[in-house]
N, C-alpha and C positions, 0 to 999 in steps of 0.2 A: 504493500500500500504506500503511494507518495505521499509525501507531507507537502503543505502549501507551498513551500520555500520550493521542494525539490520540483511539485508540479511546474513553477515559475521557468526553473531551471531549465528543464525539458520543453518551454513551450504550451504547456498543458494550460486551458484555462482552470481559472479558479473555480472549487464548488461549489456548486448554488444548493437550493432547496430542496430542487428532486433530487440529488445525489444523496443529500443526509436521509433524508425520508426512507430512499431506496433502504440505503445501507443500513434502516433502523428497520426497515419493513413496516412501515407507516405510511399513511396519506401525507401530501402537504400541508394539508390542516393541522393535522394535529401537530406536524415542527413547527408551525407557527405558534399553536397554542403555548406550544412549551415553551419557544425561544421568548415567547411575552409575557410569559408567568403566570397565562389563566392557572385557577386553582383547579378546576376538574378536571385533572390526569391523572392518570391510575400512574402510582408510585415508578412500576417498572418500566413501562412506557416512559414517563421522565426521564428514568436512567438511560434508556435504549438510545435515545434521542441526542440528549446529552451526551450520548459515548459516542456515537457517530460523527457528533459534531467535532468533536476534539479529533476522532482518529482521521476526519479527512480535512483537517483544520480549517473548518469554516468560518467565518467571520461573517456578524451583520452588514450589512453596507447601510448603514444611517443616512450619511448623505442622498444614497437612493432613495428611502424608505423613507423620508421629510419629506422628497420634492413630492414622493406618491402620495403622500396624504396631507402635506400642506402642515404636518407638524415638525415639530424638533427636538417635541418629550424634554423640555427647557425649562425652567422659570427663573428670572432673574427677580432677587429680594435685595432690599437696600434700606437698611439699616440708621440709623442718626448717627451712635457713636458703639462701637465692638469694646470698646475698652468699658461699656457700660456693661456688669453682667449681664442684667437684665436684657441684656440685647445678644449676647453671647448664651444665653440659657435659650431664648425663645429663638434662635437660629438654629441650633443645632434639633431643633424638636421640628421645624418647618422642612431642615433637610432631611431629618430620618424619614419622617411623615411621607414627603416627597418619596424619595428615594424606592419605598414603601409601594407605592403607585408607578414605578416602573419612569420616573422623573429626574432628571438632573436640576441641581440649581445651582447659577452662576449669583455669588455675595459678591455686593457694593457696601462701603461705606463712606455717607454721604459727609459725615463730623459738621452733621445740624450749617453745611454752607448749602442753601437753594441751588446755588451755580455747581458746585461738583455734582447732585443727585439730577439735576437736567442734561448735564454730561454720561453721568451712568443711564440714564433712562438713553442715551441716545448710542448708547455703545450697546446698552442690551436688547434694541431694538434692531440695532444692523447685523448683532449676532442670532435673531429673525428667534428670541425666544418665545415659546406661549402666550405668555405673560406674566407681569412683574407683581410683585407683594412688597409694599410698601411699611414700611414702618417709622417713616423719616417724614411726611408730610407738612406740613405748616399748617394752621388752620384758616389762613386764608394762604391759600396758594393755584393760582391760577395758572401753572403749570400743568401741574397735576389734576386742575380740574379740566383745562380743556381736555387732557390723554382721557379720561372718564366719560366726558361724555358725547366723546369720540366716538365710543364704543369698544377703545382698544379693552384687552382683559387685563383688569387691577384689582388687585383686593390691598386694606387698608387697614393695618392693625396697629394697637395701643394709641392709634394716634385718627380723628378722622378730618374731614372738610367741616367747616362754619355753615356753609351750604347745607350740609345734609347730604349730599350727592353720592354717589359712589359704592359700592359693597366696602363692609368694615366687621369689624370684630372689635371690638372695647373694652374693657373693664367702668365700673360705675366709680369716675376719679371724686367726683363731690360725696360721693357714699361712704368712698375709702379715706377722707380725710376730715370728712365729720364723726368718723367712727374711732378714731384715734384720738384725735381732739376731747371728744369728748369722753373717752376714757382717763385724759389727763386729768379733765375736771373733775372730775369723778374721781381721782384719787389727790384733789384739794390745791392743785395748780392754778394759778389765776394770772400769773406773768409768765405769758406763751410766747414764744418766739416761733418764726415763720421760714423758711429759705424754701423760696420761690423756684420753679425751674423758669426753662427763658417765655416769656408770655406770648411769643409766637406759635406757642404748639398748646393743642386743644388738653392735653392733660394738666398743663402747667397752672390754664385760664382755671380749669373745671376743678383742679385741687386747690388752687387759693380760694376758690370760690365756696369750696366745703368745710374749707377753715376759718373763713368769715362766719358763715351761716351757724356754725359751731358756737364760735364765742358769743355770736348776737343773740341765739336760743337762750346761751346761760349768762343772759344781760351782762357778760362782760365786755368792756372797750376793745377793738382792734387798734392796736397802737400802730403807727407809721414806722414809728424805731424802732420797734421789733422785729420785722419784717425785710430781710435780703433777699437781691437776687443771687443764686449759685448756677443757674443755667446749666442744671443737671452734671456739672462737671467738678470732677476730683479737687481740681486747682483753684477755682471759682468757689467753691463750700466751703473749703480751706479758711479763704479769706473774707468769707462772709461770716462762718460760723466766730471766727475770733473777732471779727468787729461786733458781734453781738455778745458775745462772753468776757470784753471787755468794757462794755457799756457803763454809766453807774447806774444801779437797779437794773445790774441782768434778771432775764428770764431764768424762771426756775426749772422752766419742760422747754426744748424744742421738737418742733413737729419740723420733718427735711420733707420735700417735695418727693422726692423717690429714696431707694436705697442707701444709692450710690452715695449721694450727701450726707445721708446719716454718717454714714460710715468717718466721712469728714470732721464731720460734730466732733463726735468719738476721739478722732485724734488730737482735735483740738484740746478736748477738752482736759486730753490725758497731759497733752505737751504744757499744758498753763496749772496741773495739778487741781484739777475737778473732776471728783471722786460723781463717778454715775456709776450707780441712781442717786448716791445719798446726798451729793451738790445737785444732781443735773437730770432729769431723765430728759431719753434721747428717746424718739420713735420716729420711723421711716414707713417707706410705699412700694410695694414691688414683690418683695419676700423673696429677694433671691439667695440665693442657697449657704451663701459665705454667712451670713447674717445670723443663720444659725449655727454657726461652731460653738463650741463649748466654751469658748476665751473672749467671744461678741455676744453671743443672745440676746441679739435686735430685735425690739419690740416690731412691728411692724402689719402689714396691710397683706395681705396676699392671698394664695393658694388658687392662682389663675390663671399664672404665666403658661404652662403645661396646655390647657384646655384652649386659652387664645390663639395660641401660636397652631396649635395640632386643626384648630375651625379655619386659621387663615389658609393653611395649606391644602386642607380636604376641598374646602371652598374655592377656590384657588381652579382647580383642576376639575372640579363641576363646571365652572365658570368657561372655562378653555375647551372641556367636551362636549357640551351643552348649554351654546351662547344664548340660543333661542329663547331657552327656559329662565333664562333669568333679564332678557330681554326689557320687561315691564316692569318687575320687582326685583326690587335690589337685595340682595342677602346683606341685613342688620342685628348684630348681636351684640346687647351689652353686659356683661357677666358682673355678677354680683361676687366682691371679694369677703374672704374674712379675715375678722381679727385677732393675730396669733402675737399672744402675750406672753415675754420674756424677760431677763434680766433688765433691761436698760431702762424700763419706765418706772422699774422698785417696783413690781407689783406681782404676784405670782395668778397663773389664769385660777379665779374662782367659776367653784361647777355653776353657779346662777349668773356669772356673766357668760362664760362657755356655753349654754345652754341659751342665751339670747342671742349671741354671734351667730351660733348655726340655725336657731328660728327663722334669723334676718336673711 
């Protein structure tokens, strides 16, 4: 039997379809079935298939089998910032997911600049992918909304349009941070400090906006001096969180816009000697995974990330194989987070708050 190289060698063309088929004693169909990973194939048939394929070294031709169907089994995803975990946790669940449905995905990260993600969107359009999954969008961005309702295929997670427009996947950010908020109050906080992410993107508006609502329920003042932007970044929190912890009459709780800032807090708080919880509790948004080590036990917002990311991707590729069906109706989901309580806010989860978080 020749191997591809040796067929070359000789002249010989390459194996197609009918050769594997032959050589398994199967139909065409059914090598198709298996080179695409339908599930209904009897085990040994898989194997027969798959051995034929290796022994007469066949190879898909992709680039054929795109221009035949007009796809490229692609999706390109584009990110705000990969150094955020929270963007690194829910990439890696879009690729499996992907990957899972017989998909590749080509990562951008756009580092929250409009002009690099309208560059990615244009690189991953001449690489003719699917379509793109956004998680970088601005809430008014009219880039991304003409690509929308273009008609091109976009899905839109953690972050949507002002508009409304578009398929999206969310979390409830005013829910997640009135729910924190007022878990501070609740444990006797009255000088709350804020660090804002950047107000261009729809999470940033909708979590200040739940930390407002918070303090003004429990008639307490929203102070202006309390209140920093950190723009969701490491270096940025840094120097927001010590301008608030050097303040006179610091806040005694800070609530960070996402994780990542918490995390900021924290060092700050360690590096000026502010014992948290017992000077400081810290609580964040996200729950990504570092937040629970045993040396942080970040108060925080979560158990989401998992489920948005796995809706944007499933959806994603509904969207790309059946445009028609969502032609009229846009696919909108906004998930409901909860509150998981940990060392940094001093308070350990009691069963009659636990038992309201998951009511909620």
């Amino acid at each position: 039997m020749l191997t591809k190289k040796r067929r070359q060698r000789h002249g010989q063309a390459s194996p197609t379809l009918t050769d594997v088929a032959r050589h398994a004693g199967v139909s065409r169909a059914t090598v198709s079935r298996v080179l695409n990973d339908y599930p209904h194939v009897r085990p040994a048939v898989r194997q027969a298939v798959l051995a034929a394929k290796k022994a007469l070294g066949y190879e898909v031709n992709y680039v054929a089998k795109s221009l035949a169907s007009g796809k490229t089994k692609t999706i390109g995803l584009i990110v705000a910032d990969l150094l955020n975990p929270f963007y690194a946790e829910t990439a890696k669940v879009i690729i499996e997911v992907a990957r899972g449905r017989g998909y590749n995905v080509i990562l951008c990260n756009s580092d929250y600049v409009p002009g690099l993600q309208m560059e990615h969107v244009d690189l991953l359009r001449q690489r003719q992918v699917d379509g793109i999954i956004f998680g970088s969008v601005s809430y008014d961005d009219p880039d991304v909304e003409k690509l929308v309702t273009s008609g091109y295929p976009c899905m839109l997670y953690n972050r949507r349009l002002r508009s409304g427009l578009g398929h999206y996947v969310v979390v409830d950010n005013a829910y997640a941070t009135r729910e924190v908020t007022q878990h501070l109050i609740a444990l006797g906080h009255r000088r709350i400090g804020f660090i804002a992410g950047p107000q261009e993107a729809s999470t940033a508006q909708e979590r200040l906006a739940g930390f407002n609502q918070a303090m003004e329920q429990a008639g307490l003042p929203v102070e202006p001096a309390l209140i920093r932007q950190g723009y969701y970044k490491h270096e940025s929190a840094l120097r927001a969180a010590e301008s608030l912890l050097r303040v006179s009459g610091r806040p005694t709780a800070i609530v960070a816009g996402n994780d990542q800032m918490a995390l900021s807090v924290l060092q700050i708080a360690g590096e000026l000697g502010i014992e948290v919880p017992q000077m400081l509790a810290v609580v964040g948004i996200d729950g990504v995974d570092i937040g629970a080590h045993y040396n942080i036990q970040l108060t925080t917002v979560g158990h989401y990330k998992q489920e948005m990311a796995a809706l944007a991707a499933t959806w994603m590729i509904e969207i790309i194989q059946a445009p028609e069906r969502f032609a009229r109706q846009a696919f909108q989901h906004i998930i409901r987070p909860t509150l998981i309580i940990r060392r940094t806010c001093g308070a350990i989860a009691r069963p009659a708050l636990q038992r309201r978080t998951q009511a909620s």
